[in-house]
C-alpha positions in Angstrom: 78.4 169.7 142.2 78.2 167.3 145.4 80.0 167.8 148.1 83.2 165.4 147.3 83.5 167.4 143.6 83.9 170.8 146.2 87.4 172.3 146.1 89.8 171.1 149.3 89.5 174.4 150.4 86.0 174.7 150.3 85.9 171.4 152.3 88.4 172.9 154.6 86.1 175.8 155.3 83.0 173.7 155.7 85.0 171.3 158.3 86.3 174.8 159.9 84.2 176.7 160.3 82.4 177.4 163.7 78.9 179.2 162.4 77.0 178.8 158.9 73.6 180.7 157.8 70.5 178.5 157.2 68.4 180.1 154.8 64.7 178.7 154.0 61.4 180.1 152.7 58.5 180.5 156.0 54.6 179.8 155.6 54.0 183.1 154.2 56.1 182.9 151.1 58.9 185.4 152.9 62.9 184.1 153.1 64.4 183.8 156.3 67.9 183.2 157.7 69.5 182.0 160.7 72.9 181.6 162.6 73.7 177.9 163.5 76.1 175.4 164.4 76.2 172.7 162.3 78.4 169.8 161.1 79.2 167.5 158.0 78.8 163.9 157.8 77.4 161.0 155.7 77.5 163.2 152.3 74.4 165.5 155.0 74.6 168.7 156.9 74.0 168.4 160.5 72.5 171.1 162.8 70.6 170.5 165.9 67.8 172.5 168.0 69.8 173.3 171.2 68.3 174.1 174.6 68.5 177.4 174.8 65.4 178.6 175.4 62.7 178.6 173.0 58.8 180.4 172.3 57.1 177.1 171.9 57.7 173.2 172.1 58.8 172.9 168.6 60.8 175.4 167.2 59.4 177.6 164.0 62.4 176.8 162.3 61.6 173.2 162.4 58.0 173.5 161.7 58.8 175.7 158.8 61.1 173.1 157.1 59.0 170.2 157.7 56.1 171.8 155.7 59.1 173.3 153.4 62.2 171.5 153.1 64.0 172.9 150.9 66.8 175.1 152.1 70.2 176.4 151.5 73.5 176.1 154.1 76.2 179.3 153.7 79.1 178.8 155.0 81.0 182.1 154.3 84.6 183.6 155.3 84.6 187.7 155.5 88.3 189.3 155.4 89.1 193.1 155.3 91.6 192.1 152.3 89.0 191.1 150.0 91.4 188.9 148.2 90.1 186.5 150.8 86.4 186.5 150.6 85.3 183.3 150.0 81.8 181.0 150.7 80.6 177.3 150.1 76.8 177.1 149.7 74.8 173.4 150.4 71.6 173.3 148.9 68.6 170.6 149.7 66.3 169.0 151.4 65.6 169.2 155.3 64.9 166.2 157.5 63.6 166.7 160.6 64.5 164.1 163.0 64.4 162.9 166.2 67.5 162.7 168.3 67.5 159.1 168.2 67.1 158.7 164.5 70.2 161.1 164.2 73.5 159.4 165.3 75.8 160.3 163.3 74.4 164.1 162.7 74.9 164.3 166.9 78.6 162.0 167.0 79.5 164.9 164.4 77.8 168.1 166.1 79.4 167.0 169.8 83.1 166.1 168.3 83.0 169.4 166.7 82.0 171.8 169.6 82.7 171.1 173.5 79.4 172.8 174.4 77.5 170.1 172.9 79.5 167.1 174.4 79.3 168.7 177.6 75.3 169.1 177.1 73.7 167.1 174.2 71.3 169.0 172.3 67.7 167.5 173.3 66.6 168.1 169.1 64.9 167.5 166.7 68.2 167.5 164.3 67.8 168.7 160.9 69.3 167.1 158.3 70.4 168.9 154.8 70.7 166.2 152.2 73.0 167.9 149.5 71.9 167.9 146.4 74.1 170.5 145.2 77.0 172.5 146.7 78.7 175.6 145.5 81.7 177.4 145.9 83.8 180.6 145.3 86.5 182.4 146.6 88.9 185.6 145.5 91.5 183.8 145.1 90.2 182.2 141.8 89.1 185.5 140.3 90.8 186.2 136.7 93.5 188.2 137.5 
């Protein structure tokens, strides 16, 4: 499933929501998972190294996914009435790019949150081409 076949819902959430989980494998075989912004255009999900402060010039995460690009992108929605749980999953390959070669990743990351608008993330940008995206929610449970 691509992500124009995805339920309107499921592309409301993704266009919602304000956090997703980046999941990807490291150098020693072992999964890891991160918090991060991120936003959708081109058919691509969009997430950028901020400049928070960081161990080493180029962040592991990036480092890991250009030696290992494949990755995963949850986007998930957690309710006490579990009649509303519900998560989108885009699953891929990682570009990493520089900020320059990333314009409409960084057009889509800064219209989404202030913080970024107000100060541009210096990069690299990652890039999640989508090869497949999946979706379920509650709400479509047999009843």
């Amino acid at each position: 499933m691509s992500l124009e076949s995805l339920p309107g819902w499921a592309r409301e959430q993704l266009a919602g929501a304000r956090v997703a989980r980046l999941a990807f494998v490291d150098e020693d075989e072992r999964p890891r998972v991160q918090p991060v912004t991120y936003a959708i255009a081109e058919g691509a999900a969009w997430t950028a190294i901020d400049d928070k402060p960081k161990r080493a010039a180029e962040p592991a995460r990036a480092r890991r996914l250009r030696e290992r690009p494949s990755a995963a992108l949850c986007v998930d929605h957690y309710s006490d009435d579990w009649d509303e749980l519900a998560w989108v999953q885009l699953l891929g390959a990682v570009e990493v790019l520089a900020l320059a070669d990333a314009g409409p990743g960084i057009e889509a990351l800064c219209s989404k949150y202030a913080q970024y608008r107000e100060r541009p993330p210096p990069g690299p940008v990652l890039k999640l081409g989508v090869e497949r995206a999946l979706s379920w929610r509650a709400a479509d449970k047999p009843g």
